[in-house]
MDAnalysis code that builds the backbone (N, CA, C; Angstrom):
import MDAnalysis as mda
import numpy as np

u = mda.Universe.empty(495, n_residues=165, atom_resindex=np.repeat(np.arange(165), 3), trajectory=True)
u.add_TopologyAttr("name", ["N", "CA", "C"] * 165)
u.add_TopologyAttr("resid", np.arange(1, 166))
u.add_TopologyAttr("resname", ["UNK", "UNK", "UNK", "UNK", "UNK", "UNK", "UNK", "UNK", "UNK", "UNK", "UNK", "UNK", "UNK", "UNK", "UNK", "UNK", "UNK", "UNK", "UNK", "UNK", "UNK", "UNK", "UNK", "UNK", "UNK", "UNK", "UNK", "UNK", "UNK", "UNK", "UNK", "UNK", "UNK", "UNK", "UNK", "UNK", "UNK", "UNK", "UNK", "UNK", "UNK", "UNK", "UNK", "UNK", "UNK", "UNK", "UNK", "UNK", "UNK", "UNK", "UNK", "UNK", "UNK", "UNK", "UNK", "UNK", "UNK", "UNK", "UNK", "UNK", "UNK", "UNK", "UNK", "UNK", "UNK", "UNK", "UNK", "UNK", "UNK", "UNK", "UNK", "UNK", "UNK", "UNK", "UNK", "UNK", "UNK", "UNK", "UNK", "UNK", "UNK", "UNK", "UNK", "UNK", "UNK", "UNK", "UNK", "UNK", "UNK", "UNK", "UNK", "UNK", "UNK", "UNK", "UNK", "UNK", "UNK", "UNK", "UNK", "UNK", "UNK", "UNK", "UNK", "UNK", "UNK", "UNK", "UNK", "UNK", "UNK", "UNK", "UNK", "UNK", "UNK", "UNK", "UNK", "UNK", "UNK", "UNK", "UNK", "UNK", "UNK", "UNK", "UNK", "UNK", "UNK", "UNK", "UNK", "UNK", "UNK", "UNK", "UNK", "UNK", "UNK", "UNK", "UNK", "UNK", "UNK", "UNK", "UNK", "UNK", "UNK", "UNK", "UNK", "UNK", "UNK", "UNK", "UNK", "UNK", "UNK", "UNK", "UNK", "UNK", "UNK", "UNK", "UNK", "UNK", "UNK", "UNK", "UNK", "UNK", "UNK", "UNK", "UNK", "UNK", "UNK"])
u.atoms.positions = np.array([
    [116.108, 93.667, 89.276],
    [116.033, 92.909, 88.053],
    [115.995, 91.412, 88.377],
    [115.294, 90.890, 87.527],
    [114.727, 89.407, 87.868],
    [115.536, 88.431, 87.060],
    [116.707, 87.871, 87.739],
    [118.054, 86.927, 86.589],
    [117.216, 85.551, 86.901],
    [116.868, 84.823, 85.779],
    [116.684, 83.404, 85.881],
    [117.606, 82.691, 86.654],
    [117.404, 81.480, 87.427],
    [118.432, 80.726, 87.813],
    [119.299, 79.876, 86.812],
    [120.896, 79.754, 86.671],
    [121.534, 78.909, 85.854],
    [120.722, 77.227, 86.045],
    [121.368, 77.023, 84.345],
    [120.947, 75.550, 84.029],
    [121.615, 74.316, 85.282],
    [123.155, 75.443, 85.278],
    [124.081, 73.722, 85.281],
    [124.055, 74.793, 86.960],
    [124.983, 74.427, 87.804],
    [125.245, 74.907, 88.854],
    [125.428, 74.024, 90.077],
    [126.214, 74.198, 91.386],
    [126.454, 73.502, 92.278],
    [125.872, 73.817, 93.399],
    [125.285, 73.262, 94.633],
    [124.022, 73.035, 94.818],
    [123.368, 74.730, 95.531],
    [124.762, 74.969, 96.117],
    [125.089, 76.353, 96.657],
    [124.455, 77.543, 95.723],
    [125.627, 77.421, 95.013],
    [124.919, 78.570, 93.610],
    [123.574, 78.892, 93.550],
    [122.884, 77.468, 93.235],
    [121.770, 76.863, 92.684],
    [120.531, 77.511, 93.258],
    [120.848, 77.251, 94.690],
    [120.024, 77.542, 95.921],
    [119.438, 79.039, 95.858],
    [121.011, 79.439, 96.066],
    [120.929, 81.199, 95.756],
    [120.351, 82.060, 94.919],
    [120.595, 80.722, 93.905],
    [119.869, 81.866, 92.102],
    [118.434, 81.423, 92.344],
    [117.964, 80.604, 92.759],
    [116.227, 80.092, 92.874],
    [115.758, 81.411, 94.154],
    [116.595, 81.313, 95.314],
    [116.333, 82.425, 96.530],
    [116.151, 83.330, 95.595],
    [116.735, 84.264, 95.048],
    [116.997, 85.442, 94.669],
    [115.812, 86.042, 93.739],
    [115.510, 84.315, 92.915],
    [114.701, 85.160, 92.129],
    [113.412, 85.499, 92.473],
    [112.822, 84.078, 93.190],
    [111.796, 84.436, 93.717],
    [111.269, 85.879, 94.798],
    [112.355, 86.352, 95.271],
    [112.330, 87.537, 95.946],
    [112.289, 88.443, 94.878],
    [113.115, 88.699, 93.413],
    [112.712, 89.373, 92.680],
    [111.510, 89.678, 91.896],
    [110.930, 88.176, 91.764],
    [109.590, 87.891, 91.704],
    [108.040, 88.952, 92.170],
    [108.825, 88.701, 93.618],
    [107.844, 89.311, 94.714],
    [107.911, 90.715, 94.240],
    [108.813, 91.640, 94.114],
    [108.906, 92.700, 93.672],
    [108.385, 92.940, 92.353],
    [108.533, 92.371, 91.286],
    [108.399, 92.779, 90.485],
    [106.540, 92.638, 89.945],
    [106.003, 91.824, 90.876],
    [104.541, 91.836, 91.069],
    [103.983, 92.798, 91.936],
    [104.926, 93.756, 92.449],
    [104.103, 94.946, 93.014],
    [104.820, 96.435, 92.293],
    [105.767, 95.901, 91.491],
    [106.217, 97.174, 90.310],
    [105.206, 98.341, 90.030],
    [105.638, 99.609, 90.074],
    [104.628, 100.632, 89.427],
    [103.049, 100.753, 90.045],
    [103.120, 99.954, 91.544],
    [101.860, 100.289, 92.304],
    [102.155, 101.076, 93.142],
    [101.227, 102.089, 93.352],
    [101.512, 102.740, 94.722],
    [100.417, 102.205, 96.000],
    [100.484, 102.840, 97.409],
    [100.326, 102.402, 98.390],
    [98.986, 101.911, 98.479],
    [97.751, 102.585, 97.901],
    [96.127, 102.156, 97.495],
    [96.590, 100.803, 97.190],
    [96.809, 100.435, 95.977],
    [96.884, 99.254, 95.235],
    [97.498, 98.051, 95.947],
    [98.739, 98.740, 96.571],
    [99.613, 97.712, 97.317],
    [98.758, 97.184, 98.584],
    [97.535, 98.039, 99.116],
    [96.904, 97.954, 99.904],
    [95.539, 97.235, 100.073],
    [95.214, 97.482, 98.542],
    [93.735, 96.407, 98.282],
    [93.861, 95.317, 98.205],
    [92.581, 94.975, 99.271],
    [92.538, 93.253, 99.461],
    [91.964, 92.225, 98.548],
    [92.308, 91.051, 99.055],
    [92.128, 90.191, 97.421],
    [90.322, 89.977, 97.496],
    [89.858, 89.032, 98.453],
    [88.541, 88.836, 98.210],
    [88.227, 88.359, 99.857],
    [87.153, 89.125, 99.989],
    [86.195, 88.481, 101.115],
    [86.476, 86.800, 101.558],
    [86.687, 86.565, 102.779],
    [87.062, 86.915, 104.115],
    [88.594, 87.597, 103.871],
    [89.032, 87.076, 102.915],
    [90.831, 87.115, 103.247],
    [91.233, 88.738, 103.281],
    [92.093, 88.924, 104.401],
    [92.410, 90.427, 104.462],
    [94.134, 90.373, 103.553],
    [94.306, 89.481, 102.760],
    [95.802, 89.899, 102.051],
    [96.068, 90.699, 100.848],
    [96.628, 90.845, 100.726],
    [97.632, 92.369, 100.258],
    [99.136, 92.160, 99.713],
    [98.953, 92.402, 98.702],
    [100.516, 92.669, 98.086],
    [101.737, 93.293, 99.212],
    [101.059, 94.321, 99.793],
    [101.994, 95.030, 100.665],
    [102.217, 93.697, 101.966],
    [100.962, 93.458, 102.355],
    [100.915, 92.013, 103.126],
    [102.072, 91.341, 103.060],
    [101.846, 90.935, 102.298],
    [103.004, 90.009, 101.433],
    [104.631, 90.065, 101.745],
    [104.982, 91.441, 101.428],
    [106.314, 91.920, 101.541],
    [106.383, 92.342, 102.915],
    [105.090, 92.843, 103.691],
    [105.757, 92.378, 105.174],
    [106.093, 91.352, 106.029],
    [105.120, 90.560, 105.378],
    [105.799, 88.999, 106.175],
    [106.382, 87.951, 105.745],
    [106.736, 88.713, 104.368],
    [108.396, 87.695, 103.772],
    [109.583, 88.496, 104.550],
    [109.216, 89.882, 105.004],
    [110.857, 90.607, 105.950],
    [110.679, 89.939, 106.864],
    [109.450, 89.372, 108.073],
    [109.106, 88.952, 108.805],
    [110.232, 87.138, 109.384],
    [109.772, 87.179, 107.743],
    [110.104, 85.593, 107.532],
    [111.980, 84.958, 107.097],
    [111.819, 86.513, 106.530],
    [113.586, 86.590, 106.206],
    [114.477, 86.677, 107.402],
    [113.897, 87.427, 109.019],
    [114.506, 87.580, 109.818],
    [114.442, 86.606, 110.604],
    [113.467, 85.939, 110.478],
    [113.266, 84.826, 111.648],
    [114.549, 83.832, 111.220],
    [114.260, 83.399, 110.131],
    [114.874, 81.983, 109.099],
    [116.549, 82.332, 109.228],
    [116.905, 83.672, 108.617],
    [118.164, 83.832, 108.584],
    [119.048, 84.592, 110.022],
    [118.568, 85.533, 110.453],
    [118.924, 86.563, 111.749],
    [118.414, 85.554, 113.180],
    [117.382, 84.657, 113.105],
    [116.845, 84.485, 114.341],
    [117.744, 82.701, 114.849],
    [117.256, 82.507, 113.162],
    [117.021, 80.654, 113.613],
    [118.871, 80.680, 113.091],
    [119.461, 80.904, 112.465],
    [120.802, 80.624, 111.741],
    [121.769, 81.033, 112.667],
    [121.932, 82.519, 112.501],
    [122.402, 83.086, 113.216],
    [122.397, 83.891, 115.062],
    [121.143, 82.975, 115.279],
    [121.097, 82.786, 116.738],
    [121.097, 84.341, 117.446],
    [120.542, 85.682, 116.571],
    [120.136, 86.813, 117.065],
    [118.923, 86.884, 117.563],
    [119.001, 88.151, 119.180],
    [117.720, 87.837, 120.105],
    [117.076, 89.429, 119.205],
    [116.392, 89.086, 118.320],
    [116.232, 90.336, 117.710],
    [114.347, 90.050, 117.629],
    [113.428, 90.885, 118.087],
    [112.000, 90.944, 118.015],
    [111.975, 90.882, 116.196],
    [110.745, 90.534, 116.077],
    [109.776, 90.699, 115.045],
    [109.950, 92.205, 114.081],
    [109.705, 92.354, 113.095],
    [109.882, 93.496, 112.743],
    [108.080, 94.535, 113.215],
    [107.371, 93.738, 112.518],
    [105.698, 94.762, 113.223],
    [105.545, 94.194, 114.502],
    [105.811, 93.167, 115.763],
    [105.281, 92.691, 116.331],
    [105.886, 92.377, 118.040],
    [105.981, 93.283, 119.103],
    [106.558, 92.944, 119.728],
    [106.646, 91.313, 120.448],
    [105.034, 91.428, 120.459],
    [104.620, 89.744, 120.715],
    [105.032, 88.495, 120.344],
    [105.521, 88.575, 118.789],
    [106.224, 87.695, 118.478],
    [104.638, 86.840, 117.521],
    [103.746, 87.735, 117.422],
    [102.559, 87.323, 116.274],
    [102.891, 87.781, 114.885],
    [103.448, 86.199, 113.914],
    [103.595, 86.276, 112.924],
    [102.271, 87.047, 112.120],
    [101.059, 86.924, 112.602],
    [99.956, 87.852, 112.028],
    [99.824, 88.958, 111.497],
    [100.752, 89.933, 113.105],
    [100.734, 91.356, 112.805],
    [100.738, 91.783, 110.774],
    [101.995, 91.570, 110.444],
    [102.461, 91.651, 109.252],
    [101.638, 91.507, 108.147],
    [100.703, 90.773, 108.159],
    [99.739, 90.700, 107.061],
    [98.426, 92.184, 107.050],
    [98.347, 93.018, 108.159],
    [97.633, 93.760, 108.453],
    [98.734, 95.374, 107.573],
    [98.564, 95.386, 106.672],
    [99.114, 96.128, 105.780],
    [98.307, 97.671, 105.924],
    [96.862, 97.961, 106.289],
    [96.486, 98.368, 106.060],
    [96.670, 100.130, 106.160],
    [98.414, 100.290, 107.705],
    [98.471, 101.597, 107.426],
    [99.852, 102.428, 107.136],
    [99.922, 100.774, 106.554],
    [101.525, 100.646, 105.687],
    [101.548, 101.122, 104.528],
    [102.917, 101.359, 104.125],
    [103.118, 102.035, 102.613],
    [104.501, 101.121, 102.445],
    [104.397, 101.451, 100.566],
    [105.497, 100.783, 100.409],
    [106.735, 101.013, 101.042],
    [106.904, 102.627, 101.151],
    [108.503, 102.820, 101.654],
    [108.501, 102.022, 102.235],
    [107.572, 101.924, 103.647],
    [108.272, 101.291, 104.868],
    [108.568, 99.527, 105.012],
    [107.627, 99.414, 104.420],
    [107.318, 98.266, 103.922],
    [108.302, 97.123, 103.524],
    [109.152, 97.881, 101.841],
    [109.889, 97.614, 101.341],
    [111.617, 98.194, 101.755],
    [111.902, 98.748, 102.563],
    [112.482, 99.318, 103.604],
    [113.216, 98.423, 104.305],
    [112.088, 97.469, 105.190],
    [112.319, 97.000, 105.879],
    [112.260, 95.392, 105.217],
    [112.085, 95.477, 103.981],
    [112.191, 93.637, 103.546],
    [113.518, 93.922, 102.910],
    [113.862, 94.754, 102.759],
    [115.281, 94.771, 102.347],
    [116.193, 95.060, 102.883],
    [116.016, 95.439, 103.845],
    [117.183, 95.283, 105.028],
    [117.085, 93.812, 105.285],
    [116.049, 93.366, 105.578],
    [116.017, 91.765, 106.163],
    [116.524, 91.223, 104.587],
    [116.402, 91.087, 103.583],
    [116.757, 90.671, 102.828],
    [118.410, 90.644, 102.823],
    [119.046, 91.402, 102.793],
    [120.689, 92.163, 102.471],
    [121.016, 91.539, 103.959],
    [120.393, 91.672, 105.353],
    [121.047, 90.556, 106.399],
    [120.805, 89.427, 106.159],
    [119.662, 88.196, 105.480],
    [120.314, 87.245, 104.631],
    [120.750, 86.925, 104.150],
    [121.146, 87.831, 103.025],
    [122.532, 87.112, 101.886],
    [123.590, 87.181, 102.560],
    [123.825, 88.009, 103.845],
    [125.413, 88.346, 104.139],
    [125.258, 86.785, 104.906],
    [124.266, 86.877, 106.072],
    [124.664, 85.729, 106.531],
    [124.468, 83.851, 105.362],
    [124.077, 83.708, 104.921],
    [124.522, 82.603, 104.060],
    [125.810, 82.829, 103.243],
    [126.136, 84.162, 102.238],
    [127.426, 84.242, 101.848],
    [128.836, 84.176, 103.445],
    [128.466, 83.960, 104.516],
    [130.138, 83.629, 105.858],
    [129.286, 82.680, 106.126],
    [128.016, 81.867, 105.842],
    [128.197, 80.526, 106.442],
    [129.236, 80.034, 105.461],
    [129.947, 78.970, 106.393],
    [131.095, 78.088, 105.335],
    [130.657, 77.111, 104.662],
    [129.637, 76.640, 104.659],
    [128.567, 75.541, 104.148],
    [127.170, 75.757, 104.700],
    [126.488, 74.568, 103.484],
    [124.944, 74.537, 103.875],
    [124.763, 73.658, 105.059],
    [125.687, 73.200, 105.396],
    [125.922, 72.377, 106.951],
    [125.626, 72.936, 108.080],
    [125.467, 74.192, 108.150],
    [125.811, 75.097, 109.424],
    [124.530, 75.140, 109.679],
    [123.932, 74.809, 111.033],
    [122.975, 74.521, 111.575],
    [122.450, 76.184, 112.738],
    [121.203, 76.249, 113.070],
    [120.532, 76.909, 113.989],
    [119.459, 76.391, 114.475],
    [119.046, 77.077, 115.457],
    [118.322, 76.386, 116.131],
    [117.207, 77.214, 116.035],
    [115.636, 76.299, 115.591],
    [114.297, 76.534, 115.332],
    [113.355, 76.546, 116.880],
    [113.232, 77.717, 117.271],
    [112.814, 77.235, 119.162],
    [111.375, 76.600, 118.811],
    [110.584, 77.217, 117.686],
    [108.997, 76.877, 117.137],
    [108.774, 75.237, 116.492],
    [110.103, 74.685, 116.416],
    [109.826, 73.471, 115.974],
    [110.714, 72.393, 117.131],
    [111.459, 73.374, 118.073],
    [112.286, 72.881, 119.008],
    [113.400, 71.968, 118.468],
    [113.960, 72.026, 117.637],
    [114.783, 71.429, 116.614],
    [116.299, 72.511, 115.724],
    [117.174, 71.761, 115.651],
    [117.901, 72.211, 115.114],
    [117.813, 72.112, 113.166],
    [118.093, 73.232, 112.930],
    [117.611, 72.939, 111.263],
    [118.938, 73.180, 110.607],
    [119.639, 73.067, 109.500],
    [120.678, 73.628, 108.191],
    [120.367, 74.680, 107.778],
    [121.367, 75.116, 107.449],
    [121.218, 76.230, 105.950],
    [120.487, 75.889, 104.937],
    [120.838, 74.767, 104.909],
    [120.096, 74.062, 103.413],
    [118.778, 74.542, 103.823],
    [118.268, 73.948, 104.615],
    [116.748, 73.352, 104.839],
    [116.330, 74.461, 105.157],
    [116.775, 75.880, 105.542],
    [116.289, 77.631, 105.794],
    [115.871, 78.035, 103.975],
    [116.777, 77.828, 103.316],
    [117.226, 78.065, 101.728],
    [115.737, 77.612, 101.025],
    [115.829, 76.414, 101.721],
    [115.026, 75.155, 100.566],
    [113.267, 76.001, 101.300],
    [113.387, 76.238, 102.835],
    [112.080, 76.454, 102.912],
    [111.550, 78.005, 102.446],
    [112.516, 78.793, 102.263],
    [112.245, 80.600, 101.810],
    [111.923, 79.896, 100.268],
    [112.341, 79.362, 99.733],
    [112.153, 79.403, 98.316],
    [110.499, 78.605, 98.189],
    [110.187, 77.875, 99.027],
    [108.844, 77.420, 98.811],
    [107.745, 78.005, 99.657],
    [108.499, 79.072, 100.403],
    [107.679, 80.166, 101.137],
    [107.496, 81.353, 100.273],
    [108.383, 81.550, 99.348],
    [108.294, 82.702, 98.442],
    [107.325, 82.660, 97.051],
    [107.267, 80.862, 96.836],
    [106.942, 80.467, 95.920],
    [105.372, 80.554, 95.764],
    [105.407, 79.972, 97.449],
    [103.783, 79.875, 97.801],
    [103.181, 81.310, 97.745],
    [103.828, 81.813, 97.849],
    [103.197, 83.523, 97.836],
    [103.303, 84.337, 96.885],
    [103.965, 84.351, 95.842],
    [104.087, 84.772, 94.578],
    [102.886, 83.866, 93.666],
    [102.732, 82.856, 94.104],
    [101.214, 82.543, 93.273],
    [99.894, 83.301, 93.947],
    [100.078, 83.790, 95.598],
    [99.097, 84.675, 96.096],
    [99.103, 85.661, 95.389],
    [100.530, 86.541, 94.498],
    [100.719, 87.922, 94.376],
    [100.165, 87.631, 92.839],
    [100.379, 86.876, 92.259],
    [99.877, 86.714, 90.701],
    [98.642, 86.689, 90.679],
    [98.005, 86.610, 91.728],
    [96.288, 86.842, 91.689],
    [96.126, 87.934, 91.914],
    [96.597, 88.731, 93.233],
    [96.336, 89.805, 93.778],
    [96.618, 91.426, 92.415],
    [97.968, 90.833, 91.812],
    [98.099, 91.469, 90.925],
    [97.054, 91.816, 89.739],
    [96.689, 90.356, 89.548],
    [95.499, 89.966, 88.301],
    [94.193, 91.202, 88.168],
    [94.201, 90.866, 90.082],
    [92.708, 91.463, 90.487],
    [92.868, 93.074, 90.556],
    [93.856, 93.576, 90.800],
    [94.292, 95.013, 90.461],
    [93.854, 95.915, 89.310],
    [95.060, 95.395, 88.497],
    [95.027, 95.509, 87.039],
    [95.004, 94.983, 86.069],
    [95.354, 93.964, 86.017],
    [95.058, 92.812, 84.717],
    [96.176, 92.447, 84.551],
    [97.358, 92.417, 85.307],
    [98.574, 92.090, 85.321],
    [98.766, 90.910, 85.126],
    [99.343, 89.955, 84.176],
    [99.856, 88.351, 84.771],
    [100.974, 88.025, 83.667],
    [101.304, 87.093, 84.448],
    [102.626, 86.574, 84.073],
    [103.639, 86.209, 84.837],
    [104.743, 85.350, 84.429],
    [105.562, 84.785, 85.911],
    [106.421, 85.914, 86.232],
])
């Protein structure tokens, strides 16, 4: 279920209810499709996919929260290589697995931001060679989710005639 984020809130909260929804977002733009649908691509050249989508936001959930935060030597979920690419190649994926596995990566993000003690708590980004915040993991899933939920509002469109936020 998709809860709006509160009006008033402190910055923490805030963060969380914007995270959350946009991940509910994502879901709720592939509601009531099965694996065909989740599987058809949007338009010539581009090979993306709704299912796409939800594999390389788990992709993106593990890196940001499990990899870069919490400093786990944990591979890729499709990719031993460590090619953020793999994941967009949906093509002999289904939702179970799919959604399976963005929600496990999902549920090991919230735990780890709910025992960080603040948005202070730093990890280390080896791809930008830099140390980053909580904050700045938070602030970038939500404009990574954002950016792609306007991909899924098309992809949806082009399906079935679906739209809406």
């Amino acid at each position: 279920m998709r809860v709006a984020p509160p009006l008033t809130g402190d910055e923490r909260e805030t963060l969380r209810a914007f995270l959350d929804y946009h991940r509910a977002t994502l879901a709720m733009k592939c509601e009531g499709l099965g694996d065909e649908d989740l599987r058809r691509l949007s338009m010539p050249p581009s090979t993306l996919t709704l299912l796409g989508l939800v594999r390389h936001m788990a992709e993106v959930e593990r890196t940001w929260f499990r990899r870069v935060i919490d400093g786990e030597d944990v591979p890729l979920v499709w990719s031993a290589d460590g090619d953020y690419q793999v994941a967009y190649d949906a093509s002999a994926s289904t939702r179970s697995e799919a959604f399976t596995a963005w929600e496990a990566e999902v549920e090991h993000s919230r735990r780890i931001e709910r025992e960080a003690p603040s948005l202070d708590v730093t990890g280390h980004n080896a791809r930008w060679g830099a140390d980053v915040s909580l904050r700045l993991v938070m602030l970038h899933l939500i404009h990574e989710y954002a950016r792609h939920n306007g991909h899924a509002d098309l992809l949806r469109e082009g399906i079935d005639g679906t739209v809406g936020a």
